[in-house]
C-alpha atoms as one frame of an Amber mdcrd trajectory, in Angstrom:
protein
  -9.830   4.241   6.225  -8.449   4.901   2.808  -7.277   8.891   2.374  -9.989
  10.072   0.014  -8.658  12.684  -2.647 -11.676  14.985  -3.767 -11.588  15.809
  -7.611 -10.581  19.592  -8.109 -13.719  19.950 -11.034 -16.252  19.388  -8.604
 -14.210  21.132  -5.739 -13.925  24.373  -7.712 -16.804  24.176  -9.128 -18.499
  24.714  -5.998 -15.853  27.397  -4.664 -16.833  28.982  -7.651 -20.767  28.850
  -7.882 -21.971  28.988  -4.123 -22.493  32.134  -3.175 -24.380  33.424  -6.910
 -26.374  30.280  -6.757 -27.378  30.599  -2.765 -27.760  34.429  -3.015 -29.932
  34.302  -6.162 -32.083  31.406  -4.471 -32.443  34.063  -1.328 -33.501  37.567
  -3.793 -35.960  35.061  -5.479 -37.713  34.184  -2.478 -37.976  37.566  -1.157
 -41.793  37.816  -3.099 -42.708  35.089  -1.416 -41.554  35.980   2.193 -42.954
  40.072   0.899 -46.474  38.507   0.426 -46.402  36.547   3.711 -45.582  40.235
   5.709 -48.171  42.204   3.714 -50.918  39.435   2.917 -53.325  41.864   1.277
 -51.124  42.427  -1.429 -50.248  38.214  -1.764 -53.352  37.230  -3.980 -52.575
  40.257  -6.396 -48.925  38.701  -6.779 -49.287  34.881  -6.820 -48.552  33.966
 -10.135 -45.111  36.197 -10.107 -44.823  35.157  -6.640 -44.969  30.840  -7.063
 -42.613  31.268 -10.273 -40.142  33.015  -8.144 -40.392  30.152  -5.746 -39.725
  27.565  -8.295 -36.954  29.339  -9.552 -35.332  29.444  -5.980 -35.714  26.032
  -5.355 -33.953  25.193  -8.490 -31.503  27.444  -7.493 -31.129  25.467  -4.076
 -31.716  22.097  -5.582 -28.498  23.109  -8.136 -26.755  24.265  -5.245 -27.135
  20.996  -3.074 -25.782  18.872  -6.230 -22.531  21.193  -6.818 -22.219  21.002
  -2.677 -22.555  17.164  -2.700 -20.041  16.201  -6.079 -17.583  18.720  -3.822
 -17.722  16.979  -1.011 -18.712  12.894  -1.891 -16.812  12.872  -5.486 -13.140
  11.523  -4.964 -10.104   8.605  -5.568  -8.608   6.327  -3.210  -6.327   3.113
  -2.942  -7.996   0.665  -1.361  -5.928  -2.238  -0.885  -5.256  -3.600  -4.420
  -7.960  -1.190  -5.922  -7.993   2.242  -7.010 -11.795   3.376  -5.856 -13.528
   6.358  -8.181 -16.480   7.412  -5.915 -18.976  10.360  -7.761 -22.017  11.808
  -5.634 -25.332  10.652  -7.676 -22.934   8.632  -9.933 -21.916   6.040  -7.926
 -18.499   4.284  -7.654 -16.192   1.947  -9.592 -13.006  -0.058  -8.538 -10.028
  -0.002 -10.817  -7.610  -3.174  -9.791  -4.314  -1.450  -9.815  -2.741  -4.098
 -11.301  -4.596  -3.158 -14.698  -2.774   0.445 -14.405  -0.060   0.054 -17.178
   1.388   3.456 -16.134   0.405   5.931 -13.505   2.179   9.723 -13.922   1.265
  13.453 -12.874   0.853  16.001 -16.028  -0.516  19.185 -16.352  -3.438  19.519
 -17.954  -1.986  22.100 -21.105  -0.168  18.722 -22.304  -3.609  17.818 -23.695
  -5.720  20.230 -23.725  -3.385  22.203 -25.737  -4.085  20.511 -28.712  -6.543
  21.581 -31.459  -8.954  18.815 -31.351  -8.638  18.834 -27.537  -9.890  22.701
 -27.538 -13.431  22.135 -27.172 -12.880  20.199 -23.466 -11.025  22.355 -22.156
 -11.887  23.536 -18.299 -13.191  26.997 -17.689 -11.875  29.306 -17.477  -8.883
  27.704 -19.216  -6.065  29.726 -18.110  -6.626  29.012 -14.307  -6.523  25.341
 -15.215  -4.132  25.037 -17.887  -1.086  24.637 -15.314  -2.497  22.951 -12.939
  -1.205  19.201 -12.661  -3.611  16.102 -13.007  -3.003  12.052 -12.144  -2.800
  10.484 -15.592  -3.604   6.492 -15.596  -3.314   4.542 -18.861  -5.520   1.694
 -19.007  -5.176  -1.427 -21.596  -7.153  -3.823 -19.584 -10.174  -4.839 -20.739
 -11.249  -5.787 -17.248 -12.059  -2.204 -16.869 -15.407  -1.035 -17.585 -13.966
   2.564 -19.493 -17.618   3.021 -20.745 -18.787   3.349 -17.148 -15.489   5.529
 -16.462 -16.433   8.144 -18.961 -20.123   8.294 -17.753 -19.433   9.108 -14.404
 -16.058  11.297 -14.687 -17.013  12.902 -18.617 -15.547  13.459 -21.447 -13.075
  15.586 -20.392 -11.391  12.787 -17.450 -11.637   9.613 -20.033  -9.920   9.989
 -23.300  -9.863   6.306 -25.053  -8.017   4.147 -22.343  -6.114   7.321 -20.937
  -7.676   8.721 -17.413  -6.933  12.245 -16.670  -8.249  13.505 -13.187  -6.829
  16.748 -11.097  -7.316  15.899  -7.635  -6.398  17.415  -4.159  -2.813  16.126
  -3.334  -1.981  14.696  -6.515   1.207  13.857  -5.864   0.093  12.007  -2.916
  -2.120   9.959  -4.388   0.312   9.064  -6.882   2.510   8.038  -4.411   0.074
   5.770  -3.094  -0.850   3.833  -6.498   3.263   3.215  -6.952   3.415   1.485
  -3.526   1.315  -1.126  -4.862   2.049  -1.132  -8.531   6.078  -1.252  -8.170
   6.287  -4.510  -6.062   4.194  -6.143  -8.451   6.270  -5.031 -11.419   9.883
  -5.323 -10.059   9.700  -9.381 -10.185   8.470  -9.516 -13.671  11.289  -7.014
 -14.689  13.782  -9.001 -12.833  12.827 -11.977 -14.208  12.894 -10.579 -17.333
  16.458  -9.621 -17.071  17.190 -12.646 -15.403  16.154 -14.659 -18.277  18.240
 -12.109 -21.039  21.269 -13.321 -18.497  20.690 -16.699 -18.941  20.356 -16.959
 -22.581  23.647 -14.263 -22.823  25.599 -16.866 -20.848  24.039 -19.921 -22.805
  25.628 -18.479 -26.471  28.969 -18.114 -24.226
């Protein structure tokens, strides 16, 4: 099985919202498990009571999404593919051999700029450092529409990708292993050719 890299906005996301969302689901239901102790007092509290309810089970229902894009949302090689999986979303395959150029950078290279400002990750400076795989796309075999829908705004910038995941580097190292065997022939043949023609004018 492919090693499946988890994307670090959902993965945060979730370190960061799980206990306010899961203790503010429990204090909301406390009404409702109040009036099931002391049920002479219920009927004078239902309406308060089935809104607190509804509140906590958006709270849980929010929870369950942030817990599932943490733990289904990631990228992968998969043979000749680079697979983009989002919980909810669904997934897309990326042949590798579309990839123009594959690099790490961290994420103040673009989100430093002015017109960039409004995308930026919260809170900023936590993220700012932090280093994300950047893929440049050219390929109009890849659906970029469908890209940006299920990564955002903020991951698909015209045909450049920019994702922080767990074990970037790795995961860089695993798109190059397929990418630089396919290159290194056309380069060579490249040069071979410039030799050719070099020796022909001799």
């Amino acid at each position: 099985m492919p090693q499946r890299h988890p994307l670090l906005y959902d993965v945060e996301r979730w370190r960061q919202w799980r206990f306010r969302l899961l203790g503010l689901a429990v204090v909301c239901f406390l009404p409702a498990i109040l009036a099931g102790v002391n049920p002479s007092k219920a009927s004078a509290s239902a309406g308060i009571t089935q809104i607190y309810s509804l509140i906590a089970a958006f709270l849980m229902a929010l929870a369950l999404m942030f817990y599932l894009r943490a733990r289904s949302s990631w990228m992968a090689v998969d043979g000749d593919d680079l697979v983009v999986k989002i919980a909810i979303s669904g997934r897309q395959r990326i042949p590798l051999a579309e990839i123009r150029r594959a690099r790490l950078a961290k994420l103040r290279s673009v989100f430093d700029k002015p017109e960039m400002q409004r995308l930026r990750p919260r809170p900023y400076p936590k993220w700012q450092d932090r280093e994300a795989l950047v893929l440049r796309i050219e390929s109009e075999a890849v659906d970029l529409v469908k890209l940006r829908r299920m990564l955002g705004a903020r991951c698909v910038m015209g045909r450049d990708v920019m994702v922080p995941v767990v074990d970037g580097p790795g995961l860089l190292r695993e798109i190059d292993r397929v990418i630089a065997p396919v290159r290194q022939p056309a380069s060579s043949g490249e040069g071979g050719s410039r030799g050719a023609r070099r020796r022909k004018r001799r």
